[in-house]
Every structure is written in C-alpha cells, then in structure tokens.
C-alpha positions as CSV (number, residue, x, y, z in Angstrom):
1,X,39.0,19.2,33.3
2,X,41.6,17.2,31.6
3,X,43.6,14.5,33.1
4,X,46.8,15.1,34.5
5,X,49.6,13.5,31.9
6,X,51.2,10.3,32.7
7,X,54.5,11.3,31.3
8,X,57.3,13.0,33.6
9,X,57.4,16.8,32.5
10,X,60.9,17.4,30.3
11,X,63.9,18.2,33.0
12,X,64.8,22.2,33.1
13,X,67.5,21.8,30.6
14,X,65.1,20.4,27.9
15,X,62.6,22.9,28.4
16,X,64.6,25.7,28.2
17,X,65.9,24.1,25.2
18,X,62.8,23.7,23.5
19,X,61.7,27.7,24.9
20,X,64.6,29.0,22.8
21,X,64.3,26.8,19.9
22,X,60.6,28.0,19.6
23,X,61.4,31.5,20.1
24,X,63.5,31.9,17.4
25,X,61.3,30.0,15.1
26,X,58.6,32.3,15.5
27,X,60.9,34.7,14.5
28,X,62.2,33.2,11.8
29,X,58.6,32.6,10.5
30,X,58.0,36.2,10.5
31,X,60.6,36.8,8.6
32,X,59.9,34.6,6.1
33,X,56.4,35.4,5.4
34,X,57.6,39.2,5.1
35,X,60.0,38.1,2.3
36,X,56.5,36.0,0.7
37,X,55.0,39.2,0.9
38,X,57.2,41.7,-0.4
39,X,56.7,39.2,-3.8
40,X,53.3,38.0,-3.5
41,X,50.9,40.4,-2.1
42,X,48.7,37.8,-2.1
43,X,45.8,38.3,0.6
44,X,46.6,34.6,2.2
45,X,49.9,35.6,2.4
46,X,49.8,39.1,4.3
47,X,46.8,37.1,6.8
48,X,49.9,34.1,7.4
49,X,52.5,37.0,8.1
50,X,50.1,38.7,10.7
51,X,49.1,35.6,12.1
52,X,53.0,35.5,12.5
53,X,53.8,38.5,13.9
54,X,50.9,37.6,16.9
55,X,52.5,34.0,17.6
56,X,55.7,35.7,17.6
57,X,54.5,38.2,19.9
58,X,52.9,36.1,22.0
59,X,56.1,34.2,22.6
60,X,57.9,37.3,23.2
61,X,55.4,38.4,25.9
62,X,55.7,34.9,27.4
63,X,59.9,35.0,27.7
64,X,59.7,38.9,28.4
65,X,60.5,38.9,32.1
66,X,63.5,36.5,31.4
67,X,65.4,38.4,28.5
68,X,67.6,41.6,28.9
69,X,66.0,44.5,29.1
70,X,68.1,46.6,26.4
71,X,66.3,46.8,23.0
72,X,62.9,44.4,23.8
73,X,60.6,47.3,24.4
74,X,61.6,48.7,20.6
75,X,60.9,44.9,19.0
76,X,57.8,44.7,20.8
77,X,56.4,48.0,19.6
78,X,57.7,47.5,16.3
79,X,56.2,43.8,15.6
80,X,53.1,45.0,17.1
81,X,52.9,48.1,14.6
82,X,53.2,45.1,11.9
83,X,50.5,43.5,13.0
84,X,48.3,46.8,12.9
85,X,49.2,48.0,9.7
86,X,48.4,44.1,8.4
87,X,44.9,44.3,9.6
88,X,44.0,47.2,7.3
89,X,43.5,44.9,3.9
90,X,42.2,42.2,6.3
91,X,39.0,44.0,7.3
92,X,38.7,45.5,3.6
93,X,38.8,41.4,2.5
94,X,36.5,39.9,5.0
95,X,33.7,43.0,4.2
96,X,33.9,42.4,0.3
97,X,33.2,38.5,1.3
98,X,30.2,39.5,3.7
99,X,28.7,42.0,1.7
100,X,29.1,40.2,-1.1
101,X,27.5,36.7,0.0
102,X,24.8,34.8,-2.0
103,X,22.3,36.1,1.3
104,X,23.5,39.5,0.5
105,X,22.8,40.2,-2.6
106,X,21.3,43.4,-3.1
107,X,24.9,44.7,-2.9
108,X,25.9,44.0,-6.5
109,X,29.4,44.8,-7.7
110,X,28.0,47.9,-9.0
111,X,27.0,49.1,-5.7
112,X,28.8,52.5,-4.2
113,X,29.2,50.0,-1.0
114,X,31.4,47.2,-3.2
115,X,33.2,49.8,-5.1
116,X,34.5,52.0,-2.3
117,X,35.4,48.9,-0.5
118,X,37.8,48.0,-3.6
119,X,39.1,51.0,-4.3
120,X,40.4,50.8,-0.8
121,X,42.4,47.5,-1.5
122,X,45.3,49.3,-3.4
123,X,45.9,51.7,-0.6
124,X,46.0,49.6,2.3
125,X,48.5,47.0,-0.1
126,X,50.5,50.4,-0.5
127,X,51.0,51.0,3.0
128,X,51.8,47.2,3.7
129,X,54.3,47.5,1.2
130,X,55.6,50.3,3.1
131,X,55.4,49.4,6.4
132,X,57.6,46.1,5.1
133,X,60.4,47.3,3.2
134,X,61.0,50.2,6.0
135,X,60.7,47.3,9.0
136,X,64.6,47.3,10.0
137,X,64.7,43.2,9.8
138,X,68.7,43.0,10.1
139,X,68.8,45.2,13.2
140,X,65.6,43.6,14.6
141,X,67.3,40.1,14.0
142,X,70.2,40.9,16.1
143,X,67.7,42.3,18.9
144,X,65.6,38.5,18.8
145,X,68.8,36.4,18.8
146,X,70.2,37.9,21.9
147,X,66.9,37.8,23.5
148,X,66.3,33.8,22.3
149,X,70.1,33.3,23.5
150,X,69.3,35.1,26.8
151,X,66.4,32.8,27.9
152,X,68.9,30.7,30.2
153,X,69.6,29.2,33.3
154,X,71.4,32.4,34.5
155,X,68.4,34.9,33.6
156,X,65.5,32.6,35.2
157,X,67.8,32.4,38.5
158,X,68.0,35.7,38.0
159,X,64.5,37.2,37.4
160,X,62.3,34.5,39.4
161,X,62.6,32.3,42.2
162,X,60.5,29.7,40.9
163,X,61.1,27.3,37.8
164,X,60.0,27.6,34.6
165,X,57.6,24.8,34.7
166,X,55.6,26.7,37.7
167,X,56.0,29.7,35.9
168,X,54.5,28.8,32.5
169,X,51.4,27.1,35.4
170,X,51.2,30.5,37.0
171,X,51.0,32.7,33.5
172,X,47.9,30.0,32.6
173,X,46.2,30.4,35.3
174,X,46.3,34.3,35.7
175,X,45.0,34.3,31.8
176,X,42.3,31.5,32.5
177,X,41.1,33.9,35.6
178,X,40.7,37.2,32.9
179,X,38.8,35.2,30.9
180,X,36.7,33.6,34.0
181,X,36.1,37.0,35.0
182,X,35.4,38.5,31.4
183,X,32.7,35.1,30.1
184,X,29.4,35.9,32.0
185,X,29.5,39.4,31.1
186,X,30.5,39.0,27.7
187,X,26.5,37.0,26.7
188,X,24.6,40.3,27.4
189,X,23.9,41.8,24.1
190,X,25.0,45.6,25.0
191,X,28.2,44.3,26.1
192,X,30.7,44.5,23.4
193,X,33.9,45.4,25.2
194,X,33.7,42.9,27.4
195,X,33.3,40.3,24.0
196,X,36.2,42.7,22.7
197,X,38.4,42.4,25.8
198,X,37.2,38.2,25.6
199,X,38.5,37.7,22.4
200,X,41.8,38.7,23.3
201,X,41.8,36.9,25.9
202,X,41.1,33.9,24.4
203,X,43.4,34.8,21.7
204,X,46.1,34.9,24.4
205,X,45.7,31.4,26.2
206,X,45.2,29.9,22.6
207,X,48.9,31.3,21.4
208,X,50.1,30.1,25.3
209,X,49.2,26.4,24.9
210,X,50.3,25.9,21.2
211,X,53.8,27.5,22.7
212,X,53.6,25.0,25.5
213,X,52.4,22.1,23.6
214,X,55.7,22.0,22.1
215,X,58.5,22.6,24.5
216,X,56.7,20.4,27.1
217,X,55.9,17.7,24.4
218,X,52.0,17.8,25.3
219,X,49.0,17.1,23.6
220,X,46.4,19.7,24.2
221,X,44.9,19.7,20.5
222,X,41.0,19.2,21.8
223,X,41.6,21.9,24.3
224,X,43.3,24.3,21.6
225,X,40.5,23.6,19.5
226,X,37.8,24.7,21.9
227,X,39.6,27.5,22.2
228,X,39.7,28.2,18.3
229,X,35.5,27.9,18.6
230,X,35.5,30.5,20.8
231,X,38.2,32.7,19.1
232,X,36.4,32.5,15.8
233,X,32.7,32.9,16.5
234,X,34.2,36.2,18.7
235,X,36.5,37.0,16.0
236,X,33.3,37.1,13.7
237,X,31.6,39.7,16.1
238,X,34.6,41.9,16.7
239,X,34.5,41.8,12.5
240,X,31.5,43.4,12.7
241,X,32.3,46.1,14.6
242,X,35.5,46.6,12.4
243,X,33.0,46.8,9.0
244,X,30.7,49.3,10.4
245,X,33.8,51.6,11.2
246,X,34.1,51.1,7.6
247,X,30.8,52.5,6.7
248,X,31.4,55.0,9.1
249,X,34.0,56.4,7.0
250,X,31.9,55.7,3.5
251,X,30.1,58.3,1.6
252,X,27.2,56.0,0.9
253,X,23.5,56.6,-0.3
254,X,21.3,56.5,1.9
255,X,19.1,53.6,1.0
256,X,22.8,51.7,0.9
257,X,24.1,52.5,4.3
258,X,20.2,51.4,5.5
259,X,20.7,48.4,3.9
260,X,24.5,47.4,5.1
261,X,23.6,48.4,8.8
262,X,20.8,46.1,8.7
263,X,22.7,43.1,7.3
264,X,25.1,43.7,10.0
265,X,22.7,43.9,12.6
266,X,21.2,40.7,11.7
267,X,24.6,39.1,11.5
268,X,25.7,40.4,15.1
269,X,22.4,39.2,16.5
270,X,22.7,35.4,14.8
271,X,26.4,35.8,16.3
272,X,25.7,36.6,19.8
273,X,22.9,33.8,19.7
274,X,25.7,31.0,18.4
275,X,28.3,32.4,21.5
276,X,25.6,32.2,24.0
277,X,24.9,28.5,22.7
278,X,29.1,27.9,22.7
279,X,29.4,29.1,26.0
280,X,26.0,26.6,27.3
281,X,27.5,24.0,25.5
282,X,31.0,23.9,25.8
283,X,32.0,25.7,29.0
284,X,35.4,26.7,29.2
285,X,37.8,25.0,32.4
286,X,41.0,25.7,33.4
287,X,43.9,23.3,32.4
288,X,47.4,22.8,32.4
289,X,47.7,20.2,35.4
290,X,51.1,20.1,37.2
C-alpha cells in the first residue's frame, strides 16, 4: 500500500486543465511518430508510434464518457486498427531476435525458419506504409480537438454526478479488481487466457497511472514500475503464443518446426516459472489513495 500524499490534490480547474493538455499531447505524439515513419521505416520507430497509438488510446478510453458522442466511436476504431496493423512487423522482429539468440543456434541464417521470417519483413512494412498514408490524419485531427476541447466543466456536470478526482479513483479501482480477479488464475500453467486477459489488464492500469501522474502532479514511478515487471515478463509469454501462430502458418521441415516448438516450449516454461516467482515476490496492491 502506498502512503496517502501529503500534498492537497490540484483544484477541479487544474485538473481538467492538465486532462486536456495531456489528451491532445498524446495525440499529437501520434501524429508525429506517423510522420517519423512514413520516412524512416525504421523498426524503433514503427514500435514508438504503436506504443503511441495505445497511450493515446488509453487516454481516449479514460475521457470517453465526458466527450461528445459524434465522431469518437470512428477515432477509436480507427487508432485501434493502427495499432493492429503495427504489431505485424513487431512479432516478425521479436521472432528473428529469439530464434536467432546465441542459445538458439541451430537456426542459422540459412535455415527455412530465419528466411521465411525475413522474407515476411517487406510485406508487413508494405502494409504499414499503407495503412499510414491512407489514415485520414486531417479529418481525425478535427475529430481529437473537439473531443480534448469538450472535456470541460459543462460535459462532467453533464455525464456524472461525481468529480473528476472520484472518478479517475473509481476507474482504478474497477481495473485493480479485473486484475485481482484475473492474478491467481493466471499461475496455472494451462491457463493462458487468463495470462492473455492479465496482460491487458495490467497494460491498462499501467497507461491509467502515467495519465494520472501528470495531471494530478504525483509520483507513482515505483508503482508504475512494478507494473512494467509484470507487463513485460507477460508480454514475453503472450510473444510466444504470437510466434507459434507464426510457425503455424510456415511451410517448415519437419526436423525445423520440431526444433522451434521445443525452443518455445522451454521458453514458455522458464517464463511461467519467473511470473509465478513475480507474483510471490512482489504482490500486486491497490493504490491511488484519496
């Protein structure tokens, strides 16, 4: 549990303030990084710019009940279609790295395994490309600018009878209880959608407090970091599942495919053992103290 802060919380003017102002600079990231993009390509680019488009749509989520109705549904399904398509090079990336490893190495860069993987990379780049230069970013801009503008006094009187402050509290706590609910579950081996459902859980509340940190002026770095331990070991699971999809759709030799599928298995199995030991060690509580 962490102690309640000895500062007064910001007055309802300051927050609402800060809400808009980091609102629209999510937005404004995201467009950014899609410009970077277009001219880069570069892999550390497209992961920023889908890293982005989560933060920006986790802020979105946050302000949804509080911004007008016309046009948010379209830039929510239209950011989150961004954030798909980005994944597609991702997973390619992170299975050239793990098949790749010093510990892996009776996948050469000769194997069927490595080359199908990087004959794969121009493809998905194509579609990013795509999937960029078609994303309707003037029209889309208009649509966040009257949302950020609409995140008011008038609009919370409007949509909720309590204040903002309470209702940032009560969004924390209904995310803390999914993942409450989701954690002992989640350390049996055979269950991976609960680990699935988990991670994006975690994901969530992680994206919540560096939203809050800011526009309530709080310090919750050792928290969000404990969250990033559990969001990466997870992430590192749900990657496994995402590279034997992969193989799934490979034509590889048999003796290959043997190969890969054990590598994976011992991965997921040193993986589960390291979450168990996270979750013993380092129990997650709920904060956000009022």
């Amino acid at each position: 549990m962490f102690p309640k802060p000895e500062r007064l919380w910001p007055d309802t003017a300051t927050i609402l303030e800060r809400s808009r102002g980091v609102f629209f600079a999510q937005w404004e990231e995201l467009l950014r990084l899609r410009r970077v993009v277009i001219k880069t390509s570069s892999p550390e680019d497209i992961h920023d710019l889908r890293i982005a488009s989560r933060r920006f749509r986790a802020a979105l989520e946050l302000f949804y009940p509080f911004v007008a109705k016309c046009h948010k549904n379209e830039l929510r399904r239209k950011v989150q279609k961004l954030t798909r398509v980005l994944g597609g090079q991702r997973n390619i990336d992170e299975a050239l790295l793990f098949f790749q490893a010093p510990s892996r190495a009776d996948h050469s860069a000769d194997s069927v395994l490595i080359k199908t993987l990087s004959s794969m990379r121009p493809l998905e780049l194509k579609r990013i490309k795509n999937m960029l230069t078609s994303f309707d970013h003037r029209n889309l801009d208009k649509m966040a600018r009257k949302m950020v503008a609409g995140v008011n006094e008038t609009s919370i009187a409007e949509r909720s009878s309590i204040t903002l402050l309470s209702y940032f509290s009560d969004v924390s706590i209904r995310q803390y209880m999914s993942i409450h609910q989701l954690l002992a579950g989640a350390t049996r081996p055979e269950n991976f959608s609960s680990r699935h459902a988990l991670r994006i859980a975690i994901k969530k509340w992680r994206y919540f407090f560096e939203i809050i940190a800011k526009i309530l002026d709080r310090d919750y770095s050792i928290f969000l970091e404990q969250l990033k331990e559990y969001q990466s070991v997870l992430g590192r699971m749900n990657d496994i599942i995402e590279f034997e999809t992969l193989l799934r759709n490979m034509n590889l030799p048999k003796g290959e495919l043997e190969r890969a599928k054990a590598a994976l298995k011992t991965e997921e199995t040193l993986l589960l053992d390291s979450f168990v030991e996270l979750v013993e060690r380092k129990p997650l509580t709920y904060t956000f103290l009022i």
